[in-house]
DOBAGU-789220 format. One record per residue (C-alpha): residue number from 1; residue in one letter; x, y, z. Coordinates in Angstrom, 2 decimals, decimal comma. Example, Ala and Ser with C-alpha at 12.3 -4.5 7.8 and 13.67 -1.06 7.14 Angstrom:
% residues 2
seq=1 | type=A | xx=12,30 | yy=-4,50 | zz=7,80
seq=2 | type=S | xx=13,67 | yy=-1,06 | zz=7,14
***
This chain:
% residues 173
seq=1 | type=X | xx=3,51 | yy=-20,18 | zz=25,96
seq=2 | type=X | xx=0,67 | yy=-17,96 | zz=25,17
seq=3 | type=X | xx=2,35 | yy=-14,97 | zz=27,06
seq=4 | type=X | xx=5,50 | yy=-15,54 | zz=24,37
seq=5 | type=X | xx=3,43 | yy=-15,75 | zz=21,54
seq=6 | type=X | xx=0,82 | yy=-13,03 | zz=22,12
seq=7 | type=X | xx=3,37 | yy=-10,25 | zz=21,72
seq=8 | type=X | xx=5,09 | yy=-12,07 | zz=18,73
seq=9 | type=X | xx=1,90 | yy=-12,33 | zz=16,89
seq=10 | type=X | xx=0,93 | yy=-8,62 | zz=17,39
seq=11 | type=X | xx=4,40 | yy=-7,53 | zz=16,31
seq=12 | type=X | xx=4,06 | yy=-10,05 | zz=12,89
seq=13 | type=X | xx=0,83 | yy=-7,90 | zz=12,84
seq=14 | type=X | xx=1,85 | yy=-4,58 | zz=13,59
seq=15 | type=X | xx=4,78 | yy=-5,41 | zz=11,13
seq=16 | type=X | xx=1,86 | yy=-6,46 | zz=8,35
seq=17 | type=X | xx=0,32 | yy=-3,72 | zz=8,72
seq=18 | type=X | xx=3,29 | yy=-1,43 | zz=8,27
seq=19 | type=X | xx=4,69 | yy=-2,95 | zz=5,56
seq=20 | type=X | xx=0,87 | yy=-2,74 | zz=3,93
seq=21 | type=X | xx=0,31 | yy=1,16 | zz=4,73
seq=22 | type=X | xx=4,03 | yy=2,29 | zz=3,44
seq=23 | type=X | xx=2,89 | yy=0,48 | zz=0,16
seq=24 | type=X | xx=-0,36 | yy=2,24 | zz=0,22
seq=25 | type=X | xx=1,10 | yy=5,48 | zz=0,35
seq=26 | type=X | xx=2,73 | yy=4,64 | zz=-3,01
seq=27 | type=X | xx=-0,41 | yy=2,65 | zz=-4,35
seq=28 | type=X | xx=-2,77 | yy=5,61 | zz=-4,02
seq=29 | type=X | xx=-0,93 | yy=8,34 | zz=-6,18
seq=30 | type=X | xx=-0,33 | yy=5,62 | zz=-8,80
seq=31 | type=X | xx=-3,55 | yy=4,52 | zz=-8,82
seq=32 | type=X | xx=-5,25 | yy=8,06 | zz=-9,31
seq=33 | type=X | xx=-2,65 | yy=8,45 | zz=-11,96
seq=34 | type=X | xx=-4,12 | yy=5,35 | zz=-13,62
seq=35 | type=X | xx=-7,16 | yy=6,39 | zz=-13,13
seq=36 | type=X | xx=-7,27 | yy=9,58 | zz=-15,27
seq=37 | type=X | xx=-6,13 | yy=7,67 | zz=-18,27
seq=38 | type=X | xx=-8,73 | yy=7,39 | zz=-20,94
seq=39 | type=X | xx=-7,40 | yy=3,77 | zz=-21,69
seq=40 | type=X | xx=-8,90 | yy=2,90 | zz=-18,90
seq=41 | type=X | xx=-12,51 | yy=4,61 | zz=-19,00
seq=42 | type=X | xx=-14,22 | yy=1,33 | zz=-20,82
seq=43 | type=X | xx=-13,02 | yy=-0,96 | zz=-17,68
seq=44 | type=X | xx=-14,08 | yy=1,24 | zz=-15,79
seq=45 | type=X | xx=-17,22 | yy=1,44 | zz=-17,35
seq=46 | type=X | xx=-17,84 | yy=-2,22 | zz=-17,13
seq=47 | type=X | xx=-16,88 | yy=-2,84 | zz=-13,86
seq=48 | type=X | xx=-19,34 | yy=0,25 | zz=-12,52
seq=49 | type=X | xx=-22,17 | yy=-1,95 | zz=-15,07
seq=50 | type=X | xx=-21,36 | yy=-5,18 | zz=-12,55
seq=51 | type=X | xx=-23,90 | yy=-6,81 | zz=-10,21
seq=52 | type=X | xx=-22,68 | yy=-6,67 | zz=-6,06
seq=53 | type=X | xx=-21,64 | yy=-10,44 | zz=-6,08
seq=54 | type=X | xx=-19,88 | yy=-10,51 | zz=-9,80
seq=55 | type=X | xx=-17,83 | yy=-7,19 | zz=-8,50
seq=56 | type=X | xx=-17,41 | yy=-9,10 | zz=-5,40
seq=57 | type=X | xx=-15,37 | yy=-12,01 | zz=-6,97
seq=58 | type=X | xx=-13,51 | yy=-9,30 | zz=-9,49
seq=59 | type=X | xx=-12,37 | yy=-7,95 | zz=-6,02
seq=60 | type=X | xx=-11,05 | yy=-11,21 | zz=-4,86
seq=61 | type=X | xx=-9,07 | yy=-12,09 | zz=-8,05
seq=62 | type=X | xx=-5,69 | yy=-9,79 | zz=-7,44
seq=63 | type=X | xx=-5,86 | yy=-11,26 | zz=-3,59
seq=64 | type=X | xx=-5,78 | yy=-14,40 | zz=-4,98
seq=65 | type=X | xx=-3,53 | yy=-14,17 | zz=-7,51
seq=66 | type=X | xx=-0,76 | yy=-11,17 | zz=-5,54
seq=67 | type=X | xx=-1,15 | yy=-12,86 | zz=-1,62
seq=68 | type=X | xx=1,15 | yy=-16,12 | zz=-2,53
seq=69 | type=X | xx=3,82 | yy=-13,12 | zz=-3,12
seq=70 | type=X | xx=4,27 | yy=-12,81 | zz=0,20
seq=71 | type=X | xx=5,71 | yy=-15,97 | zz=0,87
seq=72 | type=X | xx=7,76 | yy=-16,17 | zz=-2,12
seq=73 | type=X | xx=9,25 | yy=-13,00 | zz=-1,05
seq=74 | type=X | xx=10,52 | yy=-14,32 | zz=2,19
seq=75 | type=X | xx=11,45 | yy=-17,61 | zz=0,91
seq=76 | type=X | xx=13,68 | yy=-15,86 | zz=-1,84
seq=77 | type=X | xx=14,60 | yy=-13,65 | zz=1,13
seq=78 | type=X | xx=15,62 | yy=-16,51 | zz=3,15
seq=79 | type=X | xx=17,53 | yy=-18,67 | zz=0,55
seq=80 | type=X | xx=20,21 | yy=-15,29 | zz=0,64
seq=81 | type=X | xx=18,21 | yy=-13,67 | zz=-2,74
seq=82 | type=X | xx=17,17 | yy=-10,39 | zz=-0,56
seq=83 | type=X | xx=17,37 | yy=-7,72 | zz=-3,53
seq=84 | type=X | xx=15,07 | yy=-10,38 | zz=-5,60
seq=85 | type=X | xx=12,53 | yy=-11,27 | zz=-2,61
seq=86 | type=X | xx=12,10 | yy=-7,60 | zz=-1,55
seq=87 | type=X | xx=11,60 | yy=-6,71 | zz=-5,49
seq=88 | type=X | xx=9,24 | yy=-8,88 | zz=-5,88
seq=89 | type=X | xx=7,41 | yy=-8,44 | zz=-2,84
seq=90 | type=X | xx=7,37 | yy=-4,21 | zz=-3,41
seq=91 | type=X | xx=6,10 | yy=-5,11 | zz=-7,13
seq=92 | type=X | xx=3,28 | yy=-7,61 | zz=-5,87
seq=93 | type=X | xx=2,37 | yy=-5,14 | zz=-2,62
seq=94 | type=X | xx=2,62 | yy=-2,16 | zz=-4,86
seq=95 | type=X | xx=0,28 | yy=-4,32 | zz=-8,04
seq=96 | type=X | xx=-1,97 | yy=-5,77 | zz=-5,34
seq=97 | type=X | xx=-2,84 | yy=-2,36 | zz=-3,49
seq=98 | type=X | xx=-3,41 | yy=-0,12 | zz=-6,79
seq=99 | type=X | xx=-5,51 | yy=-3,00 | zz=-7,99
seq=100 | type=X | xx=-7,59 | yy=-3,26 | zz=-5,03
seq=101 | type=X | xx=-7,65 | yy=0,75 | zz=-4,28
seq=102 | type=X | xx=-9,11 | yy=1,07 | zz=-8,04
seq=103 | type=X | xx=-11,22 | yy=-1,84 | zz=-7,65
seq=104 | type=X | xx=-12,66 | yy=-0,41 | zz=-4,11
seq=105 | type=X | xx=-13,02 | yy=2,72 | zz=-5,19
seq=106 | type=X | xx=-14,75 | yy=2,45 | zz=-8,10
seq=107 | type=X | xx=-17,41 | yy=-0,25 | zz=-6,56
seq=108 | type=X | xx=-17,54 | yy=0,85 | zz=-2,66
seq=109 | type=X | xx=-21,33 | yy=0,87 | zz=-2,27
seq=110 | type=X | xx=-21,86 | yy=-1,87 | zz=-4,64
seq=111 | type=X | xx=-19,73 | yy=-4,20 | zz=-2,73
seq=112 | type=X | xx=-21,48 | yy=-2,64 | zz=0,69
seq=113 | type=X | xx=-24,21 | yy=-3,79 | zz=-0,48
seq=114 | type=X | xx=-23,31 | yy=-7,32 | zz=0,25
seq=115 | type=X | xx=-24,22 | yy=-7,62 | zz=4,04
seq=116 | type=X | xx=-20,79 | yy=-10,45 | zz=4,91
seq=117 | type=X | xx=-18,64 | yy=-7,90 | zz=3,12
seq=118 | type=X | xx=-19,41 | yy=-5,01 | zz=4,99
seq=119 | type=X | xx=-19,19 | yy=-6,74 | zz=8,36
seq=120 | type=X | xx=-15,95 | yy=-8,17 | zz=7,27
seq=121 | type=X | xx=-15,18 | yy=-4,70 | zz=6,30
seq=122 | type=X | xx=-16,26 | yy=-2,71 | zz=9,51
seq=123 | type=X | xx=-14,32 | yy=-5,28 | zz=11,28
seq=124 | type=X | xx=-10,73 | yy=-4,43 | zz=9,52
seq=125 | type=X | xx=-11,11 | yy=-0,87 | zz=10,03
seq=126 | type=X | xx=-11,94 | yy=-1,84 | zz=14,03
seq=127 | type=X | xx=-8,81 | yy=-4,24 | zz=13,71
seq=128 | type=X | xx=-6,80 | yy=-1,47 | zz=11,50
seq=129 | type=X | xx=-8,17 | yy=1,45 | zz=14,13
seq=130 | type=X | xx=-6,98 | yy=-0,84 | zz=17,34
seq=131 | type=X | xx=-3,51 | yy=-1,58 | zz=15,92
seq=132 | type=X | xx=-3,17 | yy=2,58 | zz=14,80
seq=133 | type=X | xx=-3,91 | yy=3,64 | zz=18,36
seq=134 | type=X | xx=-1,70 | yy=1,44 | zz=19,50
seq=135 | type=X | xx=1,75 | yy=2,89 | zz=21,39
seq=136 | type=X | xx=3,73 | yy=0,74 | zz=18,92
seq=137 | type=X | xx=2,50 | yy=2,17 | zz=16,06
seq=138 | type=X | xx=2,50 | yy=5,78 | zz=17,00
seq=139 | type=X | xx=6,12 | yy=5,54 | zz=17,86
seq=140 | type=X | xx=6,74 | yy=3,51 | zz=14,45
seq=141 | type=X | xx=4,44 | yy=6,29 | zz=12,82
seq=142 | type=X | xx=6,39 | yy=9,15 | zz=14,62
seq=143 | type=X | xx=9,57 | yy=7,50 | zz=13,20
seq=144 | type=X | xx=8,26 | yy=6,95 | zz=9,80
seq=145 | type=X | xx=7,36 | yy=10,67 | zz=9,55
seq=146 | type=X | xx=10,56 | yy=11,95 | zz=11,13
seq=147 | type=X | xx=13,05 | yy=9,72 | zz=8,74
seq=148 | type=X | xx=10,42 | yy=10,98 | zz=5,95
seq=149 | type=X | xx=11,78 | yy=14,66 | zz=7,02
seq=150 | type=X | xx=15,18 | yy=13,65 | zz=7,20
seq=151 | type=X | xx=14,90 | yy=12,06 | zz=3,47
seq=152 | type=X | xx=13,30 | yy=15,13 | zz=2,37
seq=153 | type=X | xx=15,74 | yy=17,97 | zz=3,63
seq=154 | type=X | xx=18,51 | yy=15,82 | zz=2,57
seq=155 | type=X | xx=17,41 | yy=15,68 | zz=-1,02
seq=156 | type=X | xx=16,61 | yy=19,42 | zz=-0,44
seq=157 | type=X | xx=20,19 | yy=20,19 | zz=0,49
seq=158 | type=X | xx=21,60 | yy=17,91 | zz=-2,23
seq=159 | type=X | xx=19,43 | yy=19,50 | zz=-4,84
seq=160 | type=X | xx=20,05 | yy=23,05 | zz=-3,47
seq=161 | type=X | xx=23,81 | yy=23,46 | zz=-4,79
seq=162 | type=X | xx=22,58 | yy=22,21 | zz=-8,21
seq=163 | type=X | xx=19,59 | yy=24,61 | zz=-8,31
seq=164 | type=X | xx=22,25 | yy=27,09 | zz=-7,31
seq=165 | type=X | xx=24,69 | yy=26,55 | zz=-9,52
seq=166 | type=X | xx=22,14 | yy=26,71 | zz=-12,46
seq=167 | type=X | xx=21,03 | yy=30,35 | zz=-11,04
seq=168 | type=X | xx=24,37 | yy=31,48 | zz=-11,41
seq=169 | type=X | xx=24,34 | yy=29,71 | zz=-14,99
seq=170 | type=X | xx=21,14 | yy=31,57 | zz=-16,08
seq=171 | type=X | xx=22,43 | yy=35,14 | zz=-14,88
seq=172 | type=X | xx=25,48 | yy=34,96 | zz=-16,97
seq=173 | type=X | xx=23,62 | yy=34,86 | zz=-20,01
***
């Protein structure tokens, strides 16, 4: 039994995982977006004004609140509503992750500070490190960045008769 469910669990993980970094990559432009807004310059004001342990718990409250999203997703998923349970889980992914990126970035050494927190810390980048060097992931990696090529010079080659055609529009003038 355990030598069926070790590989299942580390494929639910490596699948986590994946699912958590292709949301990142969208979560960090949007969140440095966000982050040059004046609008937000007093929050971030006051959360940089927190104590370690009050920043702490402001960190916990979109993991909280944006984890249960998960489930929902699949169980929308499952009951046949797969546009609505992969909506909402990209929404609550993509809300959770810009929250928590801000949040992080913003109080890093603060929350550091806090001795659990950084061992808890050090020990997801160990478990996030492990699962990266893994052969799984480099060949999902490799096939992430070779379907992100394939996206790219298709849209180039869509885009290129357009970009064309308004040449020829602008010489005629």
């Amino acid at each position: 039994m355990k030598r069926i469910l070790k590989p299942l669990v580390f494929v639910v993980a490596a699948i986590y995982f994946l699912v958590d970094a292709v949301v990142l990559t969208l979560a960090r432009p949007i969140a440095r977006w966000l982050a040059g807004h004046w609008v937000f310059e007093h929050l971030r004001a006051w959360i940089v004004s927190l104590r370690p342990y009050p920043t702490l718990a402001l960190f916990m409250v979109p993991v909280l609140i944006l984890e249960p999203v998960k489930p929902v997703a699949a169980y929308l998923t499952a009951t046949g509503h797969v546009a609505c349970g992969l909506t909402v889980l990209l929404v609550g992914e993509l809300l959770k992750l810009v929250l928590i990126e801000r949040l992080f970035c913003i109080s890093r050494d603060k929350l550091m500070s806090i001795a659990a927190f950084a061992w808890w810390y050090d020990r997801l980048r160990q478990a996030r490190e492990w699962v990266e060097s893994s052969g799984v992931w480099q060949l999902a990696r490799r096939w992430s960045l070779l379907l992100r090529h394939a996206i790219r010079t298709h849209m180039f080659e869509l885009n290129a008769p357009a970009q064309k055609q308004q040449r020829l529009s602008w010489q005629r003038r």
